[in-house]
mmCIF file of the N, C-alpha and C atoms, coordinates in Angstrom:
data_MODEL
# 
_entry.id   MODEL 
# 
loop_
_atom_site.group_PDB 
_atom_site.id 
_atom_site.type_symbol 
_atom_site.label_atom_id 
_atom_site.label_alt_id 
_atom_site.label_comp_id 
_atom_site.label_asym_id 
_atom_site.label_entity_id 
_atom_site.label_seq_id 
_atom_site.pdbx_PDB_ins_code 
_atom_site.Cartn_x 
_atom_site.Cartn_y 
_atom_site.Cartn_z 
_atom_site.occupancy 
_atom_site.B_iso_or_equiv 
_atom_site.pdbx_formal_charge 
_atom_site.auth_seq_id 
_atom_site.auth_comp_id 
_atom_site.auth_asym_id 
_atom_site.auth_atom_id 
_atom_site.pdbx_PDB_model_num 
ATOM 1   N N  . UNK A 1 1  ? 135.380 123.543 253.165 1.00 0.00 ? 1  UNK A N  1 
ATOM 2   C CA . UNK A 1 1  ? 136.039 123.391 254.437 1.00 0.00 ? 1  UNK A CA 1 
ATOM 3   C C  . UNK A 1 1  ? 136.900 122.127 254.386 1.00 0.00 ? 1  UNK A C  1 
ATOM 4   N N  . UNK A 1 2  ? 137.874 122.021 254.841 1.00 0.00 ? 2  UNK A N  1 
ATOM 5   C CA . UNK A 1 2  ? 138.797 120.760 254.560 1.00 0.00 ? 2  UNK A CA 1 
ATOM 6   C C  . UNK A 1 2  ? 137.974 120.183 255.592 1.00 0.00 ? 2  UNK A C  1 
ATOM 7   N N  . UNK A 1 3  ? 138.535 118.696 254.730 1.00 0.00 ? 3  UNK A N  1 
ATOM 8   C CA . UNK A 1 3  ? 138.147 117.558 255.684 1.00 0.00 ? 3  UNK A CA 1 
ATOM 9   C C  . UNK A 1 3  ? 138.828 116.831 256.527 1.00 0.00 ? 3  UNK A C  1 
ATOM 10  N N  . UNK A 1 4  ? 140.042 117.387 257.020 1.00 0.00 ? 4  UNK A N  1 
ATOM 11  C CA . UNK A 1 4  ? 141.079 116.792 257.661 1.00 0.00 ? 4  UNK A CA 1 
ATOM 12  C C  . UNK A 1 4  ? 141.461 117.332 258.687 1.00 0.00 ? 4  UNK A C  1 
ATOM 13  N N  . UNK A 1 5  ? 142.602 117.268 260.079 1.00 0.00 ? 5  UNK A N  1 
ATOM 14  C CA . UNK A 1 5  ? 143.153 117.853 260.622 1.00 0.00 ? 5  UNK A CA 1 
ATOM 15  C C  . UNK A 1 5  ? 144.199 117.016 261.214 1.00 0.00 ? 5  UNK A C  1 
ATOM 16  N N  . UNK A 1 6  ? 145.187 118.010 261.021 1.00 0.00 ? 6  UNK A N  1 
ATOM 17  C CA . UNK A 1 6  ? 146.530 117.704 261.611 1.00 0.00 ? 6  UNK A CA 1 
ATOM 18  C C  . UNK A 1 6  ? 146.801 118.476 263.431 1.00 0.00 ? 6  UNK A C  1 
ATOM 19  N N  . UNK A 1 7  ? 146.632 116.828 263.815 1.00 0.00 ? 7  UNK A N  1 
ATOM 20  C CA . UNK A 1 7  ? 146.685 117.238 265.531 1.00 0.00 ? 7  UNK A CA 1 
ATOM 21  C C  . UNK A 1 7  ? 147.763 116.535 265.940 1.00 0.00 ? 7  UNK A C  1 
ATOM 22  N N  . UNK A 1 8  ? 148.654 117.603 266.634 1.00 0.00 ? 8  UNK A N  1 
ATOM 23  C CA . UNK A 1 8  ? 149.838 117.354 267.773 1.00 0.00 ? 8  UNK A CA 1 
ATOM 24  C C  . UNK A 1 8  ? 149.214 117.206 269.032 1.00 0.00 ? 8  UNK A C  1 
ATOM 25  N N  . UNK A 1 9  ? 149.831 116.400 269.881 1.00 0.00 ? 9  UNK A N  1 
ATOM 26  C CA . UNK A 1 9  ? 149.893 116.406 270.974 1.00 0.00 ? 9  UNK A CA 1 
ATOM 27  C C  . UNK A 1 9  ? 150.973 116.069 271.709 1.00 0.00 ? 9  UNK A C  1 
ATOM 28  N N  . UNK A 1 10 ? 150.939 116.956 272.528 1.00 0.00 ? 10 UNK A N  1 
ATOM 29  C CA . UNK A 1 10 ? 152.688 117.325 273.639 1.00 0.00 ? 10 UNK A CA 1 
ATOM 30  C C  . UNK A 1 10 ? 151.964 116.076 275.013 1.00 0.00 ? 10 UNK A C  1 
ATOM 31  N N  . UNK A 1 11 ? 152.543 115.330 275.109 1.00 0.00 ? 11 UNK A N  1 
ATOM 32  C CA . UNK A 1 11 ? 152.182 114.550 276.226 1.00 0.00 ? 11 UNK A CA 1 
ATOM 33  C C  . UNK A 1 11 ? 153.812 114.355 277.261 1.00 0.00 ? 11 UNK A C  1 
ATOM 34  N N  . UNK A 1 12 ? 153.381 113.710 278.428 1.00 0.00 ? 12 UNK A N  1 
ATOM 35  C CA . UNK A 1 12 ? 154.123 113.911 279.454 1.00 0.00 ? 12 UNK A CA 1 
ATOM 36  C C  . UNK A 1 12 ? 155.170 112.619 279.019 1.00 0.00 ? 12 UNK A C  1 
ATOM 37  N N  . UNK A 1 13 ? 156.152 112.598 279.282 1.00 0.00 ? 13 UNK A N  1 
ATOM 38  C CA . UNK A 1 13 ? 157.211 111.442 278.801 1.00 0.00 ? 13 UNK A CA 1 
ATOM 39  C C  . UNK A 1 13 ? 156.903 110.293 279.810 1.00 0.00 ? 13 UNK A C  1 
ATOM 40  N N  . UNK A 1 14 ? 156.302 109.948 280.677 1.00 0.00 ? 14 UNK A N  1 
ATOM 41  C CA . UNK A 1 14 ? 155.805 109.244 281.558 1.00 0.00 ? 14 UNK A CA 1 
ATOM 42  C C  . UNK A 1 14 ? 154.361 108.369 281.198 1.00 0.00 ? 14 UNK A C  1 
ATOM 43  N N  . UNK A 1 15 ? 154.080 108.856 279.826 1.00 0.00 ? 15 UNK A N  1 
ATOM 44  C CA . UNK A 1 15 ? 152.299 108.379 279.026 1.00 0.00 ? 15 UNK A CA 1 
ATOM 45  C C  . UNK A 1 15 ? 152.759 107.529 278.323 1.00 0.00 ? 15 UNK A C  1 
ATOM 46  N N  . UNK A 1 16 ? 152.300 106.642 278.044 1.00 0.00 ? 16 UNK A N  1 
ATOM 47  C CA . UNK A 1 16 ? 152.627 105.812 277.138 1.00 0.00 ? 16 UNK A CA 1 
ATOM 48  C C  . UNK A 1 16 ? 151.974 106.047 275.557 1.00 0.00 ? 16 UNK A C  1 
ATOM 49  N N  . UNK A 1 17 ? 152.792 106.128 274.205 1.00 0.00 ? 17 UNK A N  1 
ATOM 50  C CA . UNK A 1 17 ? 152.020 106.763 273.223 1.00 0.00 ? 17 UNK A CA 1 
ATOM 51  C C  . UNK A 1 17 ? 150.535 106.525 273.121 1.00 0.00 ? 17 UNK A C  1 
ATOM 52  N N  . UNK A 1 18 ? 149.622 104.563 273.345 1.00 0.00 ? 18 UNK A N  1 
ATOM 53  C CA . UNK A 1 18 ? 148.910 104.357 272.943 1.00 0.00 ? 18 UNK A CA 1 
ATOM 54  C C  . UNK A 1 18 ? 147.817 105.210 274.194 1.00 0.00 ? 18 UNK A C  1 
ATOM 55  N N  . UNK A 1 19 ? 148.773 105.405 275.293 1.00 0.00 ? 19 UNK A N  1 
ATOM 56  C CA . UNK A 1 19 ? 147.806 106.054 275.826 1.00 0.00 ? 19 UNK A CA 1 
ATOM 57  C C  . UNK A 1 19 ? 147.703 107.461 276.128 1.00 0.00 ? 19 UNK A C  1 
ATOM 58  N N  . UNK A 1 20 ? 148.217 108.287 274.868 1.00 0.00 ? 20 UNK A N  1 
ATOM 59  C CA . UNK A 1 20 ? 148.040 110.188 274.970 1.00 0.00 ? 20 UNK A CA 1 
ATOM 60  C C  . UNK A 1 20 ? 147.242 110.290 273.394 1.00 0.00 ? 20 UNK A C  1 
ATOM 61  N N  . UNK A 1 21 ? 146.410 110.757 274.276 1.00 0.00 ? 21 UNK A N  1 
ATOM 62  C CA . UNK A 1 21 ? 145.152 111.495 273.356 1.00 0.00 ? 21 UNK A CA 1 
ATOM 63  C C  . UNK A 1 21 ? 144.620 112.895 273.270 1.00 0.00 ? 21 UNK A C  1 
ATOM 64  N N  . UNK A 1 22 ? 143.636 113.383 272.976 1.00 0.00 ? 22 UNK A N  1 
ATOM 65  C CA . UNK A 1 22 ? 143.355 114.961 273.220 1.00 0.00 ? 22 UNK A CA 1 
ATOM 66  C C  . UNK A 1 22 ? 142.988 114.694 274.438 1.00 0.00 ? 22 UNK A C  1 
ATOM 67  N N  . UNK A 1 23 ? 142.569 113.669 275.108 1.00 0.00 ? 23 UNK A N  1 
ATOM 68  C CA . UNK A 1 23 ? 141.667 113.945 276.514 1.00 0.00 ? 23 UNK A CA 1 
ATOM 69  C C  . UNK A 1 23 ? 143.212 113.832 277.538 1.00 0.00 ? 23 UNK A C  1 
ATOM 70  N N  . UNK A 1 24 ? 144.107 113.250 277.610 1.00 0.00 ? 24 UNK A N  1 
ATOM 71  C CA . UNK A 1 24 ? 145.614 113.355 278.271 1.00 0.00 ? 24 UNK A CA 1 
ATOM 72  C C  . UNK A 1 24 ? 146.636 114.358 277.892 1.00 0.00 ? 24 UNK A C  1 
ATOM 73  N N  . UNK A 1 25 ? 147.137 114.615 276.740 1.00 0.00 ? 25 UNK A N  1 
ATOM 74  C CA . UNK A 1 25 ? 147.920 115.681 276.133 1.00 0.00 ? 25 UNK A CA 1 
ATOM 75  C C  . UNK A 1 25 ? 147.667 116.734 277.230 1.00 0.00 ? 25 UNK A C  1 
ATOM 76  N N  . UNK A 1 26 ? 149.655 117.270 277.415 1.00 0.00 ? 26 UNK A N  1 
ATOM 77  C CA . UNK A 1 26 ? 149.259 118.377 277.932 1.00 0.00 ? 26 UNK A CA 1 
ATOM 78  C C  . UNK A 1 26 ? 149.676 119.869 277.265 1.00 0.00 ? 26 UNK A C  1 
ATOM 79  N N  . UNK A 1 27 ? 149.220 119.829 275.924 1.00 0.00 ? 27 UNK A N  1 
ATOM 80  C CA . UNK A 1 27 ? 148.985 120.521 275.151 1.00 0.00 ? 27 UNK A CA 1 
ATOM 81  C C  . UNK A 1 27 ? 148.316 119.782 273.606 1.00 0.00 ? 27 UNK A C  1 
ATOM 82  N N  . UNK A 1 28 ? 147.646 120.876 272.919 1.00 0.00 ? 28 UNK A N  1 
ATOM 83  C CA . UNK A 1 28 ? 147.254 120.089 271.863 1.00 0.00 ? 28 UNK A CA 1 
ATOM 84  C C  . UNK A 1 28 ? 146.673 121.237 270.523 1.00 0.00 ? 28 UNK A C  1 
ATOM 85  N N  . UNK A 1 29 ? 147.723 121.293 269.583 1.00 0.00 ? 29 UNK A N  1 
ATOM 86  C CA . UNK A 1 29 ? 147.622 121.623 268.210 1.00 0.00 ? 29 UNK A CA 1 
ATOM 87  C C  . UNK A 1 29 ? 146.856 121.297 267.389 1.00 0.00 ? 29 UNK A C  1 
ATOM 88  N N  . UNK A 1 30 ? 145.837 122.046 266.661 1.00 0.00 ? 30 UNK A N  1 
ATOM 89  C CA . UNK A 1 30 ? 145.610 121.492 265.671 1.00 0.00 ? 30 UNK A CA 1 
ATOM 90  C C  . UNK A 1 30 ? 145.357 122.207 264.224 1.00 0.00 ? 30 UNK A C  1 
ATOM 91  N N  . UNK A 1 31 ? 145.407 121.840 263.040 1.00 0.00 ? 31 UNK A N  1 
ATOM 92  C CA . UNK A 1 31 ? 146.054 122.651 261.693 1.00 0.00 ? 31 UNK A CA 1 
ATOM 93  C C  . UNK A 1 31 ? 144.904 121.998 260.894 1.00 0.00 ? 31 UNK A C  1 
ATOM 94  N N  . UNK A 1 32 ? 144.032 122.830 260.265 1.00 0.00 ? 32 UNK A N  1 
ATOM 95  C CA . UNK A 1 32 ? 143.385 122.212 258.854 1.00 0.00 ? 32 UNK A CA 1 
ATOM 96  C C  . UNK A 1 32 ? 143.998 122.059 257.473 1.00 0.00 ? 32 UNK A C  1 
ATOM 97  N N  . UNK A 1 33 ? 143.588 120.533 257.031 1.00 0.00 ? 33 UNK A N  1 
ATOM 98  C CA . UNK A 1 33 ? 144.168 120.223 256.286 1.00 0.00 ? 33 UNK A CA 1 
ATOM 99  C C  . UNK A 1 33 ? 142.857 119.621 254.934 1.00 0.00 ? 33 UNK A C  1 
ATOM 100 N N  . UNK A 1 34 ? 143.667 119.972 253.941 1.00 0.00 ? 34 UNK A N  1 
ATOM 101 C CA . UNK A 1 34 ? 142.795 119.436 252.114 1.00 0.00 ? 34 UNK A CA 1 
ATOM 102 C C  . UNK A 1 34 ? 143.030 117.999 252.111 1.00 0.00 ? 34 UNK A C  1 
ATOM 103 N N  . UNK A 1 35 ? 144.512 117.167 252.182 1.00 0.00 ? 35 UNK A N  1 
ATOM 104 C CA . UNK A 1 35 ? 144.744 116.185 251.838 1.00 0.00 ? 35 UNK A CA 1 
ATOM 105 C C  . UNK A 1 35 ? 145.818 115.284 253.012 1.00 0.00 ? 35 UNK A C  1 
ATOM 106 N N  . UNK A 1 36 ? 145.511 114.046 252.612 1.00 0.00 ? 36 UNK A N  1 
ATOM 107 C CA . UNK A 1 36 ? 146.209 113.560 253.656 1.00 0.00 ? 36 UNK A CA 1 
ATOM 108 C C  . UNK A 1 36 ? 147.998 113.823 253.764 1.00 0.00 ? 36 UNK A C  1 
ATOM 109 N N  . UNK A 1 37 ? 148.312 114.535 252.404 1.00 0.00 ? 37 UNK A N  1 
ATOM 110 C CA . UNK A 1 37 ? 149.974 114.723 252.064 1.00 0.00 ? 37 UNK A CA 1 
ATOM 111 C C  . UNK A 1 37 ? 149.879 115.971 252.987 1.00 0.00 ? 37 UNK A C  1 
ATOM 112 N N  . UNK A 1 38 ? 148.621 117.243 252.853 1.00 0.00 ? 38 UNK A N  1 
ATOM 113 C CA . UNK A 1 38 ? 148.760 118.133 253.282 1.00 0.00 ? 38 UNK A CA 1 
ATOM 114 C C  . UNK A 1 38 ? 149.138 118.363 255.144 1.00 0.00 ? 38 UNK A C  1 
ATOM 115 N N  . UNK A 1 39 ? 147.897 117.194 255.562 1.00 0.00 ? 39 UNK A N  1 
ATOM 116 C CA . UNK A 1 39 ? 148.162 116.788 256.906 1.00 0.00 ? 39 UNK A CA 1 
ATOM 117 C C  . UNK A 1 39 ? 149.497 116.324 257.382 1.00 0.00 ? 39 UNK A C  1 
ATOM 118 N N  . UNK A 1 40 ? 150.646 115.588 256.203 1.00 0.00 ? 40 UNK A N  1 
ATOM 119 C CA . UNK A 1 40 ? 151.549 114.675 256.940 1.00 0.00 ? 40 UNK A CA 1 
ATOM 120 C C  . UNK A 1 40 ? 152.597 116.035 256.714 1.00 0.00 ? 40 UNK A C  1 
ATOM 121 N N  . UNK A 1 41 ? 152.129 116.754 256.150 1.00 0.00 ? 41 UNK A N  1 
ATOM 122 C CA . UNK A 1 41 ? 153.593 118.180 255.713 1.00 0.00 ? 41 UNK A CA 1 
ATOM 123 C C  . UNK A 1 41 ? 153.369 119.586 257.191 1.00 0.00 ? 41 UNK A C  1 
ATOM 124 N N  . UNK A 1 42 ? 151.491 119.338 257.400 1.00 0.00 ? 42 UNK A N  1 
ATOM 125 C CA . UNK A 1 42 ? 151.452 120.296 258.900 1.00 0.00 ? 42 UNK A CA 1 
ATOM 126 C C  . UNK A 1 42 ? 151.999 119.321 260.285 1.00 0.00 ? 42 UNK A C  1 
ATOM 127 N N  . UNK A 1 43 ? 152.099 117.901 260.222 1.00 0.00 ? 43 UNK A N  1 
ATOM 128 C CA . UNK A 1 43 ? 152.169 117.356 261.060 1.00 0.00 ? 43 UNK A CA 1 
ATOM 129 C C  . UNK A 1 43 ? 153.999 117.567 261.610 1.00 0.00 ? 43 UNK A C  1 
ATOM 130 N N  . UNK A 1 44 ? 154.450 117.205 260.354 1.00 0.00 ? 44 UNK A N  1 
ATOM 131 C CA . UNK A 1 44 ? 156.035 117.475 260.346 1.00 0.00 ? 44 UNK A CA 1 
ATOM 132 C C  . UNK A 1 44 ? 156.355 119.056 260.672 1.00 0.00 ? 44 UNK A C  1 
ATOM 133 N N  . UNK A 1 45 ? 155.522 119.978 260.311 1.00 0.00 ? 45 UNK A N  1 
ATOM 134 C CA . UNK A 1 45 ? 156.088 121.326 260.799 1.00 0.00 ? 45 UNK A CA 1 
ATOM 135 C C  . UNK A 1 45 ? 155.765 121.645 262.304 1.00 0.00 ? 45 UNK A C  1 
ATOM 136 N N  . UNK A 1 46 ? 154.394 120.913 263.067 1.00 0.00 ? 46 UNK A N  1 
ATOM 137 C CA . UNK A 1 46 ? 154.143 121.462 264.273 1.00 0.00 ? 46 UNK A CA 1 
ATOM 138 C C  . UNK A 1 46 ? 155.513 120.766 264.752 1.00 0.00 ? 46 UNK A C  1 
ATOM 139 N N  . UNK A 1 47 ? 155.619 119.415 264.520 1.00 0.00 ? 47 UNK A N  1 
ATOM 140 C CA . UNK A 1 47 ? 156.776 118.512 265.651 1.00 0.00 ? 47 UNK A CA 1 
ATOM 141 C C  . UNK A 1 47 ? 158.024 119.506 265.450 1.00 0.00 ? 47 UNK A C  1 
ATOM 142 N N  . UNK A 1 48 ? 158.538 120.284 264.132 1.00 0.00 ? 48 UNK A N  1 
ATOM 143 C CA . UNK A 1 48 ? 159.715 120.681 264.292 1.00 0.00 ? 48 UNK A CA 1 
ATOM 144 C C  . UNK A 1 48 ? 159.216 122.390 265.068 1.00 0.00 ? 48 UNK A C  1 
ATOM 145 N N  . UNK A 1 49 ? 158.112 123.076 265.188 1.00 0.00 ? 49 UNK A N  1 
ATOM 146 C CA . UNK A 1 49 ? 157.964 124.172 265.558 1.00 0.00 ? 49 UNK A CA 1 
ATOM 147 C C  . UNK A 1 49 ? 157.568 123.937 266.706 1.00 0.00 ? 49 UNK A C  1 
ATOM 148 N N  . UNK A 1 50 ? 157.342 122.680 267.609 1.00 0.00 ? 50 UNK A N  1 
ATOM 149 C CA . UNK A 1 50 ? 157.075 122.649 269.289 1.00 0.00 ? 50 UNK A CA 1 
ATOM 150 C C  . UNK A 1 50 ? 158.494 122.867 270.180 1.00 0.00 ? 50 UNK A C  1 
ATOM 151 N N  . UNK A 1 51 ? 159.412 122.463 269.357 1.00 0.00 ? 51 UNK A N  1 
ATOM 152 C CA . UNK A 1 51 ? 160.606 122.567 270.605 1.00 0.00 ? 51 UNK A CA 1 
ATOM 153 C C  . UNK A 1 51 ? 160.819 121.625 271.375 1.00 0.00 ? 51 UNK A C  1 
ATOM 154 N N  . UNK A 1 52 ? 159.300 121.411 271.757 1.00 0.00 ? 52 UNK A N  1 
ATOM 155 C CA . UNK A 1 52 ? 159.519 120.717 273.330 1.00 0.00 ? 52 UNK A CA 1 
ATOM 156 C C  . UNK A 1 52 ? 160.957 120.261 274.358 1.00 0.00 ? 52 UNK A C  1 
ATOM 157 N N  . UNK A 1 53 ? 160.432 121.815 275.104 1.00 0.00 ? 53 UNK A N  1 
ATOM 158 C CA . UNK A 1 53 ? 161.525 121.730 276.211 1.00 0.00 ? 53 UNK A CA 1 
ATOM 159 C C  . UNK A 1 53 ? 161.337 120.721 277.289 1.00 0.00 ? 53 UNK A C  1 
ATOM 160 N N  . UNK A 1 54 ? 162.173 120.464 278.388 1.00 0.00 ? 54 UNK A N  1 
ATOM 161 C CA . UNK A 1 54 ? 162.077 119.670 278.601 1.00 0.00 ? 54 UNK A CA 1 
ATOM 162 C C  . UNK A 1 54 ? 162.302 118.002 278.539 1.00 0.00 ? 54 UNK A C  1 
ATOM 163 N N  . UNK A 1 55 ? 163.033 118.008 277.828 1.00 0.00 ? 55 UNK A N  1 
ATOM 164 C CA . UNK A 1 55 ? 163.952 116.802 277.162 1.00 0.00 ? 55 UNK A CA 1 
ATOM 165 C C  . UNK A 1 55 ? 162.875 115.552 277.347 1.00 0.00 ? 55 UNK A C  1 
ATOM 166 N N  . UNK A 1 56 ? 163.645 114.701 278.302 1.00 0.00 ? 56 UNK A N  1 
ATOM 167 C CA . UNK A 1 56 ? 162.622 113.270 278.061 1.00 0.00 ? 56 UNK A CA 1 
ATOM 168 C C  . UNK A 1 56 ? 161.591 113.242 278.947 1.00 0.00 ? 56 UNK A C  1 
ATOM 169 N N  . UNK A 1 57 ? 160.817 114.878 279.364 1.00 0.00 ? 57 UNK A N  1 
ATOM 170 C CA . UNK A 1 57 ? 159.822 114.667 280.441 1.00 0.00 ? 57 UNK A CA 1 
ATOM 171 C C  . UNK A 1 57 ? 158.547 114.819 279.337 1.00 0.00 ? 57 UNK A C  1 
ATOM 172 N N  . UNK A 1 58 ? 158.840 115.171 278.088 1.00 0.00 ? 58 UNK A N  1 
ATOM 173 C CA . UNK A 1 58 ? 156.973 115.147 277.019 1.00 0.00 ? 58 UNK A CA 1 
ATOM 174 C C  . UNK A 1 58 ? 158.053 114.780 276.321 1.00 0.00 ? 58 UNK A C  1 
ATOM 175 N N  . UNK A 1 59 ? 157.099 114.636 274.912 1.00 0.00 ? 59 UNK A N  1 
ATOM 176 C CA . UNK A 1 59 ? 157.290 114.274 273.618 1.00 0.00 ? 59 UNK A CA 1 
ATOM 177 C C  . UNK A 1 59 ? 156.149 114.177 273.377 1.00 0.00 ? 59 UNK A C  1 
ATOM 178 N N  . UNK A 1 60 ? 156.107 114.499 271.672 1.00 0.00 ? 60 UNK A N  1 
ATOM 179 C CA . UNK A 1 60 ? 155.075 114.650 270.867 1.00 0.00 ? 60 UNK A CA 1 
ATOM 180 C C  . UNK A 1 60 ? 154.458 113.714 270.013 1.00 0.00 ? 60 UNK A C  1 
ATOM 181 N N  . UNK A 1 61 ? 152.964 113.485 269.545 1.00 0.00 ? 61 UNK A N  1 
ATOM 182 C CA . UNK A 1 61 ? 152.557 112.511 268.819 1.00 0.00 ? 61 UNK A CA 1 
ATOM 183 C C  . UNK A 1 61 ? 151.615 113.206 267.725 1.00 0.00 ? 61 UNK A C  1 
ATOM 184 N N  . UNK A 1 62 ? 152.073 113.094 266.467 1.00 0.00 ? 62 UNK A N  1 
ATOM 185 C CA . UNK A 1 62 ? 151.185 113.655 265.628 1.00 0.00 ? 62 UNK A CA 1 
ATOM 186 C C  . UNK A 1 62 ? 150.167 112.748 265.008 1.00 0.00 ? 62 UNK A C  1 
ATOM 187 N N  . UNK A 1 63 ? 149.042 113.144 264.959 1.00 0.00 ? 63 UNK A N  1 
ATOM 188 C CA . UNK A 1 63 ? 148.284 112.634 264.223 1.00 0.00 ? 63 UNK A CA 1 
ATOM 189 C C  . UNK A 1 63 ? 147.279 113.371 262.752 1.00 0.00 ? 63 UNK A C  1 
ATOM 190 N N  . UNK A 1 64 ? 146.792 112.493 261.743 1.00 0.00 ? 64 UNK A N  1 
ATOM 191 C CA . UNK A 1 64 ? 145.592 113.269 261.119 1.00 0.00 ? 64 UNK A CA 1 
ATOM 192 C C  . UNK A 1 64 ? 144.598 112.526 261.077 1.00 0.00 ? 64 UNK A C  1 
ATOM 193 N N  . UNK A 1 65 ? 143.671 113.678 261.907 1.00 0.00 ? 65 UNK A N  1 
ATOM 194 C CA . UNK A 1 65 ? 142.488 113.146 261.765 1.00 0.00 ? 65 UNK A CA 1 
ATOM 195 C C  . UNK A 1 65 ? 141.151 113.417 261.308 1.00 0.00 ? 65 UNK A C  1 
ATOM 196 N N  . UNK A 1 66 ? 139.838 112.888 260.563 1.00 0.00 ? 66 UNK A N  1 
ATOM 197 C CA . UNK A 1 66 ? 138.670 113.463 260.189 1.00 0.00 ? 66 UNK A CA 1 
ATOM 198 C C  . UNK A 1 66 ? 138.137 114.208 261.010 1.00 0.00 ? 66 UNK A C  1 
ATOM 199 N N  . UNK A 1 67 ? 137.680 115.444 260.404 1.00 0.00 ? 67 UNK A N  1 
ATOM 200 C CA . UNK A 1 67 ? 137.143 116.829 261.034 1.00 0.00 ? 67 UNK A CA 1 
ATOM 201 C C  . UNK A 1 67 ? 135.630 116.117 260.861 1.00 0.00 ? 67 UNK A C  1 
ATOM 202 N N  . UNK A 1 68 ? 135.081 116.333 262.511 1.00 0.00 ? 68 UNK A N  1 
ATOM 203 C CA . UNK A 1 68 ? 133.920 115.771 262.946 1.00 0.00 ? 68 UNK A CA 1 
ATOM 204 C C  . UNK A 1 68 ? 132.657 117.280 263.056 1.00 0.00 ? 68 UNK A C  1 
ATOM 205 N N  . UNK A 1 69 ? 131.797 116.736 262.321 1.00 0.00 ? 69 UNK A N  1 
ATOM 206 C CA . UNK A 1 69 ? 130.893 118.262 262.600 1.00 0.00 ? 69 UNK A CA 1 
ATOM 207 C C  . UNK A 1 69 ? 129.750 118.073 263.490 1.00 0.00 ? 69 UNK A C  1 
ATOM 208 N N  . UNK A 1 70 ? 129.393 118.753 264.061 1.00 0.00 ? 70 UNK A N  1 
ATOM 209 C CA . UNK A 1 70 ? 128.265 118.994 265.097 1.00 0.00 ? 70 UNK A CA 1 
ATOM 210 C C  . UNK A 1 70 ? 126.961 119.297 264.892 1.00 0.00 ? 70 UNK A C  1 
ATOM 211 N N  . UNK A 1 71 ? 127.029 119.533 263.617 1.00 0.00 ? 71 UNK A N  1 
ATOM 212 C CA . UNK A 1 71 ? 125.827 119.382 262.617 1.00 0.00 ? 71 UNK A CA 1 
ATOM 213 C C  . UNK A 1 71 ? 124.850 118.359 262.633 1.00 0.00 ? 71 UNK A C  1 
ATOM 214 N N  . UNK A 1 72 ? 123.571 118.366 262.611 1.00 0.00 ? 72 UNK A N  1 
ATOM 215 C CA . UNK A 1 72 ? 122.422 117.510 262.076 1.00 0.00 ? 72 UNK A CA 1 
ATOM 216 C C  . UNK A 1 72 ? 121.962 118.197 261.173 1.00 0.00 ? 72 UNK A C  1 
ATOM 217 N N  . UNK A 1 73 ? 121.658 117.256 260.671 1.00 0.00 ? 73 UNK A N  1 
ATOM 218 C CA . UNK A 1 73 ? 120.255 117.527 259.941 1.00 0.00 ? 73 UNK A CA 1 
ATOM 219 C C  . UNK A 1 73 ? 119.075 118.477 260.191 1.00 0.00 ? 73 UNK A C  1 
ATOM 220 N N  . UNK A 1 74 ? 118.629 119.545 259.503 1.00 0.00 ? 74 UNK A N  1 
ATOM 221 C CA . UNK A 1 74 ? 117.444 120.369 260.238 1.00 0.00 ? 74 UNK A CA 1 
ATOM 222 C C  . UNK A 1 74 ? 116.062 119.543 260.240 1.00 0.00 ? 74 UNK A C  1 
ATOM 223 N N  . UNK A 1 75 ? 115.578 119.674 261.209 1.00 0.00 ? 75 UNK A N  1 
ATOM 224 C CA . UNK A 1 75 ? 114.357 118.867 261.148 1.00 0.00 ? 75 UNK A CA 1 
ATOM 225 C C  . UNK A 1 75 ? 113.337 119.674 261.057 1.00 0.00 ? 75 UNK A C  1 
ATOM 226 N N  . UNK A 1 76 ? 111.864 119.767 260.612 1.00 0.00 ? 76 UNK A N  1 
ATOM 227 C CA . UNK A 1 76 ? 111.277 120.862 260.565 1.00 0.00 ? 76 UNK A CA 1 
ATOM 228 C C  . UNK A 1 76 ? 110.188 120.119 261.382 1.00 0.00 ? 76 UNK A C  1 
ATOM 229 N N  . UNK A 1 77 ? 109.583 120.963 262.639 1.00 0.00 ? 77 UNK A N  1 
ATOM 230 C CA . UNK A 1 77 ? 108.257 120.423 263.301 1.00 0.00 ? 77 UNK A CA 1 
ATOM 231 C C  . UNK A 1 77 ? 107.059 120.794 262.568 1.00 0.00 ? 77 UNK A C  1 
ATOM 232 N N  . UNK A 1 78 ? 106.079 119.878 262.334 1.00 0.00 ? 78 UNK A N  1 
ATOM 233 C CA . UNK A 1 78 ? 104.931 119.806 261.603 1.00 0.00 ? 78 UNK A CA 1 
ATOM 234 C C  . UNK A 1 78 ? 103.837 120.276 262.688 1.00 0.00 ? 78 UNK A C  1 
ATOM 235 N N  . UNK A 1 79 ? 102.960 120.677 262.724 1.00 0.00 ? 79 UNK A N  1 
ATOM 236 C CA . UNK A 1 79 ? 101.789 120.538 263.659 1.00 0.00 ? 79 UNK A CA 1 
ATOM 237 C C  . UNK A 1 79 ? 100.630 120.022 262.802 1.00 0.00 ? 79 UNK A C  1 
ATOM 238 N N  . UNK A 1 80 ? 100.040 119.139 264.436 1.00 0.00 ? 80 UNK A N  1 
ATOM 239 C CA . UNK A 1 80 ? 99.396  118.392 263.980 1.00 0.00 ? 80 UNK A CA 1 
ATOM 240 C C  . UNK A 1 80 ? 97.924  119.056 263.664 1.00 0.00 ? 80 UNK A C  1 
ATOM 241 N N  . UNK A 1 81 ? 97.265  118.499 262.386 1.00 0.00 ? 81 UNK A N  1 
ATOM 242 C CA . UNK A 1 81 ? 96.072  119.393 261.699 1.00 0.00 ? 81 UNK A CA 1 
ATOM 243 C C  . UNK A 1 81 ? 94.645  119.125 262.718 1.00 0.00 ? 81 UNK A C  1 
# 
């Protein structure tokens, strides 16, 4: 499973970059990626395949970032003897 992902986010032209994230974006892409070249080559294709209409009311911020898993560890319950 790659370990990467290449995430766009369409934010409102009114956000300031440091402050549009997945939790503000009002849209949000994201592309699995092998390598960080691979991430910076999906990052460059979402920005040229968004369009974003709307002129200076969004604009886009790409990022790549580590694919987080939801996974633990299995734990096994013992009972007690």
């Amino acid at each position: 499973m790659p370990e990467l992902l290449s995430v766009a986010l369409v934010c409102a032209g009114t956000l300031l970059a440091q402050d549009c994230s997945r939790d503000t974006a009002l849209d949000v892409i994201v592309a699995p990626a092998r390598t960080p070249m691979e991430c910076i080559m999906h990052a460059q294709t979402m920005a040229a395949a968004a369009g974003l209409p709307g002129g200076d009311n969004r604009y886009l911020k790409v990022t790549c970032e580590h694919r987080h898993t939801d996974a633990e560890p299995a734990t096994v319950a013992r009972r007690a003897s």
